[in-house]
N, C-alpha and C positions, 0 to 999 in steps of 0.2 A: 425200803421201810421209811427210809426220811422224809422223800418225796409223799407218800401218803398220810406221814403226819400231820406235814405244811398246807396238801392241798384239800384235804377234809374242811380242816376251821376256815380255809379260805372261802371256799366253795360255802359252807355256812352263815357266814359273814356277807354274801353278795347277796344272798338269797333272801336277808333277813330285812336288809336294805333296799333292796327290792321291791320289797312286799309293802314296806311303807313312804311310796310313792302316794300324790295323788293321784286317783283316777278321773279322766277330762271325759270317755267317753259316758258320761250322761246321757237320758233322753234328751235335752232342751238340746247338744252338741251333735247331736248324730240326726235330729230332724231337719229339712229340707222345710225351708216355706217361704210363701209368695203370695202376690194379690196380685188380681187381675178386675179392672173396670170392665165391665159390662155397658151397651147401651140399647134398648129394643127399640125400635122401629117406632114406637111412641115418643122416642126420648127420656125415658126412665131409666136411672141405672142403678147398676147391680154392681153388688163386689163379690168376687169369689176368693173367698182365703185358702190358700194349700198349707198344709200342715201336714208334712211324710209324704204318706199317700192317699190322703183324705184331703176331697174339697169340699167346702163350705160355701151354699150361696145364701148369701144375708137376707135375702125374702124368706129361705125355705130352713132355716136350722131346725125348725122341728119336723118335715116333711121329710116324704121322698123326695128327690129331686133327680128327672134324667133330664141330661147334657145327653142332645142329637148333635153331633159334627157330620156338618151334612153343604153340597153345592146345590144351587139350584136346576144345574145342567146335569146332572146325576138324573137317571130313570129307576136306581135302586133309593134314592131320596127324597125323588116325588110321591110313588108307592108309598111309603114309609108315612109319611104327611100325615095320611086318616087316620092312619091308622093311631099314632101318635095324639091324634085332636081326639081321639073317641078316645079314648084313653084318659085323655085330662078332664073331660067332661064326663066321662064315669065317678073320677076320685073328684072333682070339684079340689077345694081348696087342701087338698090332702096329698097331691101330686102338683108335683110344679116341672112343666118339660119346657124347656130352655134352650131353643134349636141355636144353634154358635156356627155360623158359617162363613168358610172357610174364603169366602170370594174377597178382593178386595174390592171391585167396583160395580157392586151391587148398588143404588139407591134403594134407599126406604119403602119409595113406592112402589118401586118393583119387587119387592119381599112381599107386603101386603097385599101384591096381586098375587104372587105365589102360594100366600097363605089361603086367600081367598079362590083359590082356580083348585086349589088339592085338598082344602077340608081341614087345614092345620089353624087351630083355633089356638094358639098356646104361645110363648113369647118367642120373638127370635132376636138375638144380639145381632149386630151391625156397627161393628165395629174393629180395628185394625188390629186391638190387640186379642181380636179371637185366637190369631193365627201361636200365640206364646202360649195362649188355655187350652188349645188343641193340642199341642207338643210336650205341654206339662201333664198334661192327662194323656196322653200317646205313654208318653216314658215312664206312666206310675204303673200302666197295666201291661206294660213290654211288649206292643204291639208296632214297636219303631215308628219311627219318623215318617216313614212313607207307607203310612198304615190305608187301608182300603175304607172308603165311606160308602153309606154310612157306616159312622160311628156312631153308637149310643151305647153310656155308662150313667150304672143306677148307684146312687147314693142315700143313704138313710142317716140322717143327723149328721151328715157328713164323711159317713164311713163307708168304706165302696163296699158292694152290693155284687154285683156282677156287670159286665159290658156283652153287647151283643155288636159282630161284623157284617156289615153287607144286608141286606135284607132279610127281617127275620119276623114269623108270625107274630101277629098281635094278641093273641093268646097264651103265648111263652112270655109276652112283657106283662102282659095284667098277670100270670101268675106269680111273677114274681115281685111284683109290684105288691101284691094281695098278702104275700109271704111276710116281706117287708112290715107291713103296717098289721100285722098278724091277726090278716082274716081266714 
């Protein structure tokens, strides 16, 4: 009987103290974020800001915006190419596709014959720190480190959309793309 006396108020006492802790986990504590420089094949760059699981490219905050992770020695990546330019030249400035490839010693010009030999009308980054924007976006959509290319991931004002693996029709991307910008 005694011991239940004592440990009742105790027990009520820790609880009450407890409770009037601060709480740290916030949103602003518990988000993940990062920037990542872009550069296209022109010399133009870009910043992509990560926030959680959402990235943001500074050309496109009020657009769709798909990120291809894609090599130029891929045969599911060249395919992909038209498919990807027909695409951007349907939505004109309403889609912005943003190929991020994965090589490190690609030059410029040899991208732009790439783009030019497979019908990919649309920017590509050429630059070292594609390979951190790949694996930040690998790790948001849990498709690992050693995910399979292409890669392409749809964002709408920053907020992911869906990603599509490996080779995928170009009719499941404009629908969803259409969805997106709610045609």
């Amino acid at each position: 009987m005694r011991f239940t006396t004592l440990f009742i108020p105790l027990i009520s006492i820790t609880l009450l103290f407890s409770g009037c802790g601060s709480d740290k986990s916030t949103d602003e504590t518990l988000v993940s974020t990062a920037s990542f420089k872009l550069l296209d094949t022109n010399g133009k760059s870009y910043n992509v800001e990560k926030r959680g699981a959402n990235f943001t490219l500074d050309a496109g905050k009020e657009n769709v915006v798909l990120f291809d992770i894609f090599a130029t020695y891929c045969p599911p990546c060249r395919a992909e190419v038209l498919h990807l330019g027909n695409l951007q030249k349907k939505y004109g400035d309403k889609l912005i596709v943003m190929g991020i490839t994965i090589e490190d010693d690609v030059s410029n010009d040899e991208l732009e014959k790439f783009k030019q030999k497979y019908g990919g009308n649309y920017l590509i980054s050429n630059k070292a720190e594609n390979q951190n924007l790949a694996r930040a976006i690998a790790a948001t959509i849990g498709v690992g480190q050693n995910f399979p290319i292409p890669l392409m991931i749809l964002y709408k004002n920053g907020q992911y959309i869906t990603h599509y693996v490996g080779a995928t029709p170009e009719e499941m991307i404009d629908s969803d793309i259409a969805q997106a910008l709610g045609k």
